[in-house]
C-alpha positions as CSV (number, residue, x, y, z in Angstrom):
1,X,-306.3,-17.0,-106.3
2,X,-306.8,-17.5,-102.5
3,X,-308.7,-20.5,-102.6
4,X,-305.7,-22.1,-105.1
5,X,-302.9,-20.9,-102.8
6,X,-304.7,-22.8,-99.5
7,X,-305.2,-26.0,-101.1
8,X,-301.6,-25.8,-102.3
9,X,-300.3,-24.8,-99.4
10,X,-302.2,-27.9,-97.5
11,X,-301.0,-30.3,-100.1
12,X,-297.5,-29.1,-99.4
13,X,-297.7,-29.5,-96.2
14,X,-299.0,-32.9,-96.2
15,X,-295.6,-33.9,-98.6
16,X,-293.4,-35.6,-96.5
17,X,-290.1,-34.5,-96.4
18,X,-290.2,-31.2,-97.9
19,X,-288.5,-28.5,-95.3
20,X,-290.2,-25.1,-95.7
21,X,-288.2,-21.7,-95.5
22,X,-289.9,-18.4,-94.4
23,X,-287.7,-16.0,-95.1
24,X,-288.2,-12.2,-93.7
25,X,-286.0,-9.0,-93.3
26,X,-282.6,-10.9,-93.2
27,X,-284.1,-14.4,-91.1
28,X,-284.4,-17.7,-92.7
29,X,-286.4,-20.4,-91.1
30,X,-286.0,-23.8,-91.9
31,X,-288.9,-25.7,-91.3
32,X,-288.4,-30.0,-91.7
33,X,-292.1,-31.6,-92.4
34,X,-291.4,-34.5,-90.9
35,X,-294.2,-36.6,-90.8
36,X,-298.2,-35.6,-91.0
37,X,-299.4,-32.0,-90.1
38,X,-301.2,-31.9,-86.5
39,X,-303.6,-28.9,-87.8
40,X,-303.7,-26.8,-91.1
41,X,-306.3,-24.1,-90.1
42,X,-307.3,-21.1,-92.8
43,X,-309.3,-18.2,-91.0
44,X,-309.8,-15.1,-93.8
45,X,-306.2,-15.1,-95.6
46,X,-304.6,-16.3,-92.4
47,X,-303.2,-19.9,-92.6
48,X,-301.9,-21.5,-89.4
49,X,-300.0,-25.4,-89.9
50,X,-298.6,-27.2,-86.9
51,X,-296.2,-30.2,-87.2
52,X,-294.6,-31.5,-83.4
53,X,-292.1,-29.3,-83.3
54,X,-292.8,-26.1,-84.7
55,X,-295.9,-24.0,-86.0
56,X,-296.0,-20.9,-88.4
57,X,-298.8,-18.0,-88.7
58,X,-299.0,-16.7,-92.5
59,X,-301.1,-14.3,-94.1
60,X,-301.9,-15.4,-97.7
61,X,-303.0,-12.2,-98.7
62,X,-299.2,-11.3,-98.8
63,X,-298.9,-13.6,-101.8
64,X,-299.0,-12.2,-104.9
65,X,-297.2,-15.3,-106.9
66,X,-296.6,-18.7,-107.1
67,X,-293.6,-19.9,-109.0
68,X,-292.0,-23.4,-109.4
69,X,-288.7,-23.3,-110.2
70,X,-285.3,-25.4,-110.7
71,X,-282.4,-23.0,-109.3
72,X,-278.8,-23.5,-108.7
73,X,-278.3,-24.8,-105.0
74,X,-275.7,-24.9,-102.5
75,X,-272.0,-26.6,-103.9
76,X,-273.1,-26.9,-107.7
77,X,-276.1,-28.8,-107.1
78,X,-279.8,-27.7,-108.5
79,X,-282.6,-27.0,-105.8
80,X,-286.7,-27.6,-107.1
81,X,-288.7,-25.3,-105.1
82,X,-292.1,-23.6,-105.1
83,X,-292.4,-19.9,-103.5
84,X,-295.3,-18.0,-102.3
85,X,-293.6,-14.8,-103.1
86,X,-294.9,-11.2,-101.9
87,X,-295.3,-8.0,-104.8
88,X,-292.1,-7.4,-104.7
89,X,-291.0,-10.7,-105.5
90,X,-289.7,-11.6,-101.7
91,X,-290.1,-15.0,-101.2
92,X,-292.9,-15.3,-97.9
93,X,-292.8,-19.2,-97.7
94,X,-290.7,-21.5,-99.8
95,X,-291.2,-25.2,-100.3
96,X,-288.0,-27.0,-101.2
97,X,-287.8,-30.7,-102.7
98,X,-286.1,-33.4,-101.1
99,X,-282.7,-35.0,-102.1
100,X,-282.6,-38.6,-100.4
101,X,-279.1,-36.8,-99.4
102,X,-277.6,-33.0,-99.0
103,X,-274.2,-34.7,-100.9
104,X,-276.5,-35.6,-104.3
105,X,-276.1,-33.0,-107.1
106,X,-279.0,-34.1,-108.6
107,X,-282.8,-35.1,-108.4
108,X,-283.5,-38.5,-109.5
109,X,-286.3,-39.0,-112.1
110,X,-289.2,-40.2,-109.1
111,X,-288.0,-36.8,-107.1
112,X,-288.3,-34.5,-109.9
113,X,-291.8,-36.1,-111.1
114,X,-293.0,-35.2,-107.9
115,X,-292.3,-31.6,-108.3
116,X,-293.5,-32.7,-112.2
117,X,-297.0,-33.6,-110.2
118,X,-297.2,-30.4,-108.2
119,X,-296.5,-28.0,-111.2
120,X,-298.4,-29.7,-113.8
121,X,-301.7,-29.6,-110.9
122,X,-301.3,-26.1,-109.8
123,X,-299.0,-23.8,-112.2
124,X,-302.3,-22.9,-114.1
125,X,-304.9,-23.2,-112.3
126,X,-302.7,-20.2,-109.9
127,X,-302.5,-18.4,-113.1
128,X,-305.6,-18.4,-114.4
129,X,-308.0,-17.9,-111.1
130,X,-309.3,-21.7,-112.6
């Protein structure tokens, strides 16, 4: 699954406009991806992606699942998100879809088919080892 979780991971990065959450022991990050990454760097399970502003350090082998999931958001709105969540279900990095604005309550049809694009490549392939 290793292999499937860094190329995701690189792809996600290379998204524009996504923000990234890592979320540990009570701490959010939010992480904006604001233009193209200046390294994405895999050593073992250890993954290291720097933008400008900010850089993370995450060990892969913490992941035990990938989901992709449409969830209730923040004032009655609906967040699309992939997770790289630990073995007990703890989300380690989160991936969150852009809204053109934080006011919209929904996706448009070109935003969702984007996360459409990511699930349909990867969903399987993470599930299957393929």
């Amino acid at each position: 699954m290793l292999p499937h979780v860094q190329q995701l991971l690189t792809d996600l990065v290379r998204t524009p406009s996504l923000v990234c959450t890592v979320s540990r022991d009570g701490a959010v990050s939010e992480l904006f991806l604001d233009g193209a990454p200046q390294k994405v760097e895999f050593a073992d399970s250890w993954a290291t992606v720097e933008f400008s502003g900010w850089h993370i350090h995450v060990d892969l082998s913490t992941v035990a699942q990938v989901r992709f999931a449409e969830a209730p958001g923040h004032d009655d709105s609906v967040s699309a998100f992939i997770t790289f969540d630990d073995s007990q279900g703890k989300s380690v990095l989160r991936f969150y879809f852009p809204h053109p604005s934080h006011s919209y309550k929904t996706y448009t049809a070109e935003e969702l088919a984007l996360f459409g694009q990511f699930r349909e490549q990867y969903e399987k392939r993470l599930e299957t080892g393929n």
